[in-house]
C-alpha positions in Angstrom: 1.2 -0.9 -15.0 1.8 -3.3 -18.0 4.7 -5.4 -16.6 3.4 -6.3 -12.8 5.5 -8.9 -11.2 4.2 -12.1 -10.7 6.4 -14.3 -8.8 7.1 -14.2 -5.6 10.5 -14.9 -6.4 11.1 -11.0 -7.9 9.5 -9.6 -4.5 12.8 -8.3 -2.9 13.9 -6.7 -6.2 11.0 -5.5 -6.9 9.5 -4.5 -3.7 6.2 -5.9 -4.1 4.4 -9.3 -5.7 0.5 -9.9 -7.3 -0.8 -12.4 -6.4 -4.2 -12.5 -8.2 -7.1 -14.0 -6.8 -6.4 -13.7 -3.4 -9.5 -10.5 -2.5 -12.7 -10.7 -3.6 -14.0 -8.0 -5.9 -16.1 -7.3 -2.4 -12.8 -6.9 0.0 -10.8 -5.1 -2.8 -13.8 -2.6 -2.6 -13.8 -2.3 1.6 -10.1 -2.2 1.6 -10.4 0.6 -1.3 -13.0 2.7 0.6 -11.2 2.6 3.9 -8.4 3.8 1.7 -9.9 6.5 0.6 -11.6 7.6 4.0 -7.6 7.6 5.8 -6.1 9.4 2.7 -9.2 11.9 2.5 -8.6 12.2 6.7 -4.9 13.1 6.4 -3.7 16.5 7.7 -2.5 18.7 4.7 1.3 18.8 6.7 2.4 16.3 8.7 4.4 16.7 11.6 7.7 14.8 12.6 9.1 15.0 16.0 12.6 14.0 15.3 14.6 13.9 19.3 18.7 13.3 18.8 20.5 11.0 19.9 24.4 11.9 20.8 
């Protein structure tokens, strides 16, 4: 990504915000290997129970 945005004030039309310095190179690593562990855990085909309504 070369143009992240920045400022909080492009969040809605973007759909996300950096705000740097916030993790620790420590967290960013925990929250990156739990991460991994839930994506690597993940059924190859989900399932969706979809009830009506009407």
């Amino acid at each position: 990504m070369n143009n992240l945005v920045e400022s909080a004030d492009e969040y809605s039309s973007a759909g996300y915000c950096v705000f740097r310095d916030v993790l620790t190179p420590d967290e960013i690593s925990n929250v990156r290997a739990n991460l991994d562990e839930l994506i690597r855990d993940m059924p190859e085909k989900m399932t969706v129970c979809k009830h009506g309504h009407g």
